[in-house]
Structures are given as structure tokens and as C-alpha cells.
Rosetta silent file (secondary structure, phi, psi, omega in degrees, C-alpha in Angstrom):
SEQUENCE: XXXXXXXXXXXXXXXXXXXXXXXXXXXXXXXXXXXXXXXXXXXXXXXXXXXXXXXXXXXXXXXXXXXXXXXXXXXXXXXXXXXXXXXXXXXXXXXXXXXXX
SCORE:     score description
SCORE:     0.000 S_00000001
   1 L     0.000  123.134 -177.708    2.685  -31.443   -2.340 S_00000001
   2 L  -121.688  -28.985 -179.926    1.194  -32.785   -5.749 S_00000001
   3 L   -84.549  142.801 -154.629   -1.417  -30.856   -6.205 S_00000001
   4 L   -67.511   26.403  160.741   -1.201  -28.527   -9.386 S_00000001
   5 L  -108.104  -63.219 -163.402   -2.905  -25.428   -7.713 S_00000001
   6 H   -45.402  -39.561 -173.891   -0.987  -25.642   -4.791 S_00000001
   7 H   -69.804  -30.959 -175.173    2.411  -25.873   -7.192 S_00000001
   8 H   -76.390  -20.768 -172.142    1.288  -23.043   -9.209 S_00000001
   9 H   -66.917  -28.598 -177.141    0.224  -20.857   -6.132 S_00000001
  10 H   -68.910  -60.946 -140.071    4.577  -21.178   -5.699 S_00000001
  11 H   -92.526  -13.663  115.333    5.670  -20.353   -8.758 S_00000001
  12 H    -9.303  -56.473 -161.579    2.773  -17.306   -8.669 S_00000001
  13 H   -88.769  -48.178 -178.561    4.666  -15.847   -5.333 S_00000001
  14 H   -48.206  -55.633  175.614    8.644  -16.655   -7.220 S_00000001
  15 L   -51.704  -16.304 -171.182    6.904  -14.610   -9.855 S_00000001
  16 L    46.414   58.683  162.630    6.017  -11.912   -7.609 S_00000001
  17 L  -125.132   25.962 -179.824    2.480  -11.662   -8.495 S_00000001
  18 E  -101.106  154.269  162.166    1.085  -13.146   -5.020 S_00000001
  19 E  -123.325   89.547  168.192    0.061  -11.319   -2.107 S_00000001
  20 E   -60.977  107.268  175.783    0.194  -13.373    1.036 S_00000001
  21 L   118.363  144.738  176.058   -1.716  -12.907    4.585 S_00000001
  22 H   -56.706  -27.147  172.147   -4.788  -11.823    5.447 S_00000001
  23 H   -81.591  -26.730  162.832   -3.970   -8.061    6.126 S_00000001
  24 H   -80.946  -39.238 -171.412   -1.754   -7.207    2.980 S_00000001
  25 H  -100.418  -12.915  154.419   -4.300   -8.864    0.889 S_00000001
  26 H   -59.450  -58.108  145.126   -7.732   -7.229    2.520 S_00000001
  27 H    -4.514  -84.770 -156.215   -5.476   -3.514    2.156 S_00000001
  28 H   -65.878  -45.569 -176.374   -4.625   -4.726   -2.000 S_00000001
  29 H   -55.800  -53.460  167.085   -8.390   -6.364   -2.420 S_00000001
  30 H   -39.884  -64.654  160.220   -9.682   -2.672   -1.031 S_00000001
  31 H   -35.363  -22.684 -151.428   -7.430   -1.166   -3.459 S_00000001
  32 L    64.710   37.777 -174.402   -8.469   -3.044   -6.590 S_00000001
  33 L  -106.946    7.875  160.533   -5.280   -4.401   -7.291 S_00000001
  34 L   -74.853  144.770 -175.725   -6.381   -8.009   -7.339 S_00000001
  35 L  -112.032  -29.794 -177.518   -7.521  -10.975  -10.162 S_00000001
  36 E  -167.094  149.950 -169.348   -7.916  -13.179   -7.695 S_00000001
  37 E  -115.363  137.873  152.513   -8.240  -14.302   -3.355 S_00000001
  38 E  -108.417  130.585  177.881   -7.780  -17.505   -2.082 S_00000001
  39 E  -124.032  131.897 -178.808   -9.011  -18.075    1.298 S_00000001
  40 L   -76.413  165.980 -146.798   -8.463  -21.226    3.489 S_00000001
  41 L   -95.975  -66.304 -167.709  -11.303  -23.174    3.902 S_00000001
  42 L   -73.933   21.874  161.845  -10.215  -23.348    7.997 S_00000001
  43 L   -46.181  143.299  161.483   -9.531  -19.127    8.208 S_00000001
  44 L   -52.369  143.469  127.186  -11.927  -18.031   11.295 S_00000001
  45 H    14.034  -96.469  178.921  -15.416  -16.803   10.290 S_00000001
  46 H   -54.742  -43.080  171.192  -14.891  -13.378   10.652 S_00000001
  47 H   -59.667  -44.361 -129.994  -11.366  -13.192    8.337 S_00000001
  48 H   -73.908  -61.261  168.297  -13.355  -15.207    6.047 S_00000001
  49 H   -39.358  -50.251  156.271  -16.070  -13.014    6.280 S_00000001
  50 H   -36.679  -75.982 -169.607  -13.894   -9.905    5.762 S_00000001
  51 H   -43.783  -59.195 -179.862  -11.914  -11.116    3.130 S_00000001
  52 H   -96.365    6.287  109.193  -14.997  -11.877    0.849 S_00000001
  53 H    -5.523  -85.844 -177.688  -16.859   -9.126    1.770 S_00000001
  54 H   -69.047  -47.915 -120.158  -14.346   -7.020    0.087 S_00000001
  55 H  -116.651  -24.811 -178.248  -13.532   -9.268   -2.528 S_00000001
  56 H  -111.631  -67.468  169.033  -17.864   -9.457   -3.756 S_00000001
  57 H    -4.564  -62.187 -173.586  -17.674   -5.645   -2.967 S_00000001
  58 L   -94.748   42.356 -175.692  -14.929   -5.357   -5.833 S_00000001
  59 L    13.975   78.789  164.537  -16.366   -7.912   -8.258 S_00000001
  60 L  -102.275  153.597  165.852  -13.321  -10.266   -7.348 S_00000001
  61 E  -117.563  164.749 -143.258  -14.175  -13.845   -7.724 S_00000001
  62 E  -148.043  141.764  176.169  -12.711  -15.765   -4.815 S_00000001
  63 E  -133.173  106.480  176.430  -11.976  -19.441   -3.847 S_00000001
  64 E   -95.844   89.229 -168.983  -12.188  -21.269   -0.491 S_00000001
  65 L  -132.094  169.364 -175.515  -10.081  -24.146   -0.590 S_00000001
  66 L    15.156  131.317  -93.194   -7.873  -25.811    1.333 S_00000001
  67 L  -103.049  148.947  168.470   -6.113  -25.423    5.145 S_00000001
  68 H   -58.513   -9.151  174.454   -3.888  -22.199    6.002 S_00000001
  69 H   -78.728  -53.593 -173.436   -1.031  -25.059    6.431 S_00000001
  70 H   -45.035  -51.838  169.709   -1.357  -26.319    3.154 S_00000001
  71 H   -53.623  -55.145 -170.872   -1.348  -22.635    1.503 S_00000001
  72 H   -49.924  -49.529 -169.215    1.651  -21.611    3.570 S_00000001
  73 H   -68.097  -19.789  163.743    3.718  -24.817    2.714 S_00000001
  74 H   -63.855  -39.190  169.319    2.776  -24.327   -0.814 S_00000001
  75 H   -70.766   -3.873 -174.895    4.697  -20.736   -0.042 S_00000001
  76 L    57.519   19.879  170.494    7.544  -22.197    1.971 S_00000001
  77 L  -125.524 -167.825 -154.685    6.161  -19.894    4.774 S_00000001
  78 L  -103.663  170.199  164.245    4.038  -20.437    8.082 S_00000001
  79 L   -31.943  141.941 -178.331    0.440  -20.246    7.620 S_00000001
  80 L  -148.071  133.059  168.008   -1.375  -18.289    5.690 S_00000001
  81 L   -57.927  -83.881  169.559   -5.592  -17.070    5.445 S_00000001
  82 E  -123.001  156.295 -169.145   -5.140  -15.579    2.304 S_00000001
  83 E  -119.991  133.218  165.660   -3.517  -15.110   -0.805 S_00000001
  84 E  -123.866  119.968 -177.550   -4.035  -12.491   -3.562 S_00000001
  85 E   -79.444  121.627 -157.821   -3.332  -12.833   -7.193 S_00000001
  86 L  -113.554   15.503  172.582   -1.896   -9.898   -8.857 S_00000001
  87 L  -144.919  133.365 -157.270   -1.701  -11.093  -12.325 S_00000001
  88 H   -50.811  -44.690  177.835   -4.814  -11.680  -14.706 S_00000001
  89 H   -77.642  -32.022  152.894   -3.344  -14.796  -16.318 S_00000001
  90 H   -24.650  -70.462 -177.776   -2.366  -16.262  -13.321 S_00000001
  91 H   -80.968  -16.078  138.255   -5.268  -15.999  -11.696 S_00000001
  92 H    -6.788  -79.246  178.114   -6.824  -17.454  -14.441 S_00000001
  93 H   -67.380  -52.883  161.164   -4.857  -20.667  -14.864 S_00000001
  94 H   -51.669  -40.827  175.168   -5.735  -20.944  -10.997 S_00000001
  95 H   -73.087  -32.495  152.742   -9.384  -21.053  -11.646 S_00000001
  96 H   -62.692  -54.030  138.671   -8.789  -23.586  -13.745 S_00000001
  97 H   -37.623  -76.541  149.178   -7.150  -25.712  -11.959 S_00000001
  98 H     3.483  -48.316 -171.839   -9.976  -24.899   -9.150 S_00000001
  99 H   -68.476  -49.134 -168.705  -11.965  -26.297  -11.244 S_00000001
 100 L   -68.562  -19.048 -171.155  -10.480  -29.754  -11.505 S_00000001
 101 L   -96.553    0.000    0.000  -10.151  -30.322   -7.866 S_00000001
């Protein structure tokens, strides 16, 4: 893993401001407690469809990038649909990155 989103998305969850899986992070996106969702580009339709739903519902901005392996293995966990960023500057620095790729 080289790329800097992917590295930062780690040190994001060691920080404990990520929220990982599609079902914890529709629940916190519902809530408002979000800065920012990542969604894998290869999630099914419909989570996709959920997820950013809720996420243009709550004036979240949102990113669809790369495969649920690639997020989990940035997490050192199994797959994952989505991720939610629970801290402003975080997700921040992640759109910036975003940007770059």
C-alpha cells in the first residue's frame, strides 16, 4: 500500500475517528455525526445508493474510490463498503489527497 489516502485512512481508524462498514456508518451518517464517507467504487448499487442518499440528504460530501479490498487492507480488516470520518480535519486532509489521485 503506497497510496497516501489509503495510509491516512489507517492512521484516521488508530486515531479513532473512522467509522468502518456499511451499517455503523449509514446509522452515524443518519445521525449527523460525520465530515466525511468513503464508499468503494465496487460496493453493490443499492449500498451505494443508500449510503449517498443519506450522505446528500445531510450535506456530507462523499467519495467513491477504490475496491472494498483495498479499504479494508488499508484497515488491517476484511472488506469494507464504507468508511466514515468523524473528525473535520481529517476528513479534510482526505479530500485533499482525493484530489491528487
Amino acid at each position: 500500500m503506497t497510496d497516501a489516502f489509503l495510509q491516512f485512512l489507517g492512521i484516521a481508524l488508530r486515531a479513532g475517528r473512522l467509522i468502518a462498514g456499511e451499517y455503523p456508518c449509514l446509522e452515524a451518517v443518519r445521525a449527523g455525526k460525520g465530515f466525511l464517507l468513503v464508499v468503494a467504487a465496487d460496493a453493490s448499487p443499492r449500498t451505494a445508493d443508500r449510503l449517498i442518499r443519506a450522505a446528500r440528504t445531510k450535506g456530507l460530501p462523499f467519495i467513491t474510490a477504490y475496491t472494498k479490498e483495498e479499504l479494508g487492507r488499508a484497515l488491517g480488516q476484511a472488506q469494507r463498503a464504507a468508511l466514515l470520518v468523524t473528525d473535520n480535519n481529517i476528513a479534510r486532509r482526505l479530500q485533499e489527497l482525493a484530489m491528487r489521485v
